[in-house]
C-alpha positions, -999 to 999 in steps of 0.1 A, spaced: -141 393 29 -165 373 44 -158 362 84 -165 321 90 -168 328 125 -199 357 120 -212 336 98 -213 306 126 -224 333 149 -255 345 126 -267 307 122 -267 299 161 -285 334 170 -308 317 141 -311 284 157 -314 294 195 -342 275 219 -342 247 193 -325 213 190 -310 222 157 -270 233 156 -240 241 135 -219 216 124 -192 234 100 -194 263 82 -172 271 51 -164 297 33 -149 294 1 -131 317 -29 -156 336 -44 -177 335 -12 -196 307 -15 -208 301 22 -218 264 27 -237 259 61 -242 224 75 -267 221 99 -278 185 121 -305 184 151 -311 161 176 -344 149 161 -353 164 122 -342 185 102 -363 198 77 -358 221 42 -377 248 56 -350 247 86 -328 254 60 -347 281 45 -354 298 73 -315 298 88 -305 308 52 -332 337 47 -317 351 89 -282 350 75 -288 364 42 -309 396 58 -275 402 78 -251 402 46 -258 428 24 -250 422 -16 -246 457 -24 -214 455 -3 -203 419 -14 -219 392 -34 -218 359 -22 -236 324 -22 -250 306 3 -259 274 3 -275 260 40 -281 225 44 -284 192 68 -249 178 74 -257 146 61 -257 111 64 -226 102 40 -208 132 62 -183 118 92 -193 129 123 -176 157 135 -194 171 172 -197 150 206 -237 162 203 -234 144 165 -224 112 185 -249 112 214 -282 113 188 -269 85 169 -263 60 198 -275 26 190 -267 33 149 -242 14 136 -208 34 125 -173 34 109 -140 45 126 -112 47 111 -86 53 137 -52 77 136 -31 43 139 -48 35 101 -70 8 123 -108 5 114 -132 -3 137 -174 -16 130 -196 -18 155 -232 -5 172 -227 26 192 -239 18 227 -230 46 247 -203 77 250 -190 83 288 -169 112 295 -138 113 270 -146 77 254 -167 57 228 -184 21 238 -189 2 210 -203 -34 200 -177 -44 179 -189 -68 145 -166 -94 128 -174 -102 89 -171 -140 83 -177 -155 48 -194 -186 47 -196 -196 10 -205 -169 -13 -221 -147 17 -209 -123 43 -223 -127 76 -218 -100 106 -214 -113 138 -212 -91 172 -181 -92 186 -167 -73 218 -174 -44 238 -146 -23 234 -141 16 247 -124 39 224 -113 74 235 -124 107 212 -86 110 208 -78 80 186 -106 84 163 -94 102 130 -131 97 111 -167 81 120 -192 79 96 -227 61 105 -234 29 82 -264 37 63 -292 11 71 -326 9 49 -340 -22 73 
């Protein structure tokens, strides 16, 4: 059977002196092996490629087949490492909290065990929605259940 954590292993010794990192690795029946991979400025395809080709040279198929799929973590993704949080200060995110409660807002800055955040209010005037910036508010790591970044095309 394939081992999650030498996978892990493999794609860091593949990634050292750059800003790219694992974010989750999985490994599934039939050994499928799905690597997600972020950075702290690009990630590219040929990234990818080249942390898919370093694992792949360490498996060998004659001894078990498998599948391996290696790609970014992606936008739609929640966040799931501190380092995930630091690069996307000043984005715009989601919480949903472990008390059910959501939370939007601009993330402003992360200090020690905590999350600052510009908080936005929805009002509806008429037929349209209109964000408004609301409070700073800290919110510690430990209340967050999920964060996903808010897609923004402007």
């Amino acid at each position: 059977m394939i081992n999650r954590n030498q996978i892990i292993a493999w794609a860091e010794e593949a990634l050292l002196d750059t800003d790219r990192f694992v974010v989750d690795v999985l490994v599934r029946d039939g050994n499928v092996i799905l690597v997600f991979l972020d950075a702290d400025s690009a990630l590219t395809i040929a990234h990818c490629i080249e942390v898919s080709r370093f694992i792949e040279s360490k498996l060998d198929r004659d001894e078990e087949d498998f599948e391996l799929r290696v790609s970014s973590a992606g936008l739609d993704q929640p966040l799931q490492l501190l380092r995930q949080y630091h690069k996307n200060i000043g984005r715009s995110i989601n919480i949903e909290c472990h008390d059910d409660s959501k939370i939007t807002g601009k993330l402003i800055a992360i200090e020690e065990d905590k999350l600052v955040l510009e908080t936005f209010t929805t009002k509806k005037q008429s037929k349209i929605k209109k964000q408004e910036v609301g409070d700073t508010i800290n919110l510690p790591f430990d209340a967050v259940k999920e964060a996903k970044i808010i897609i923004s095309f402007s």
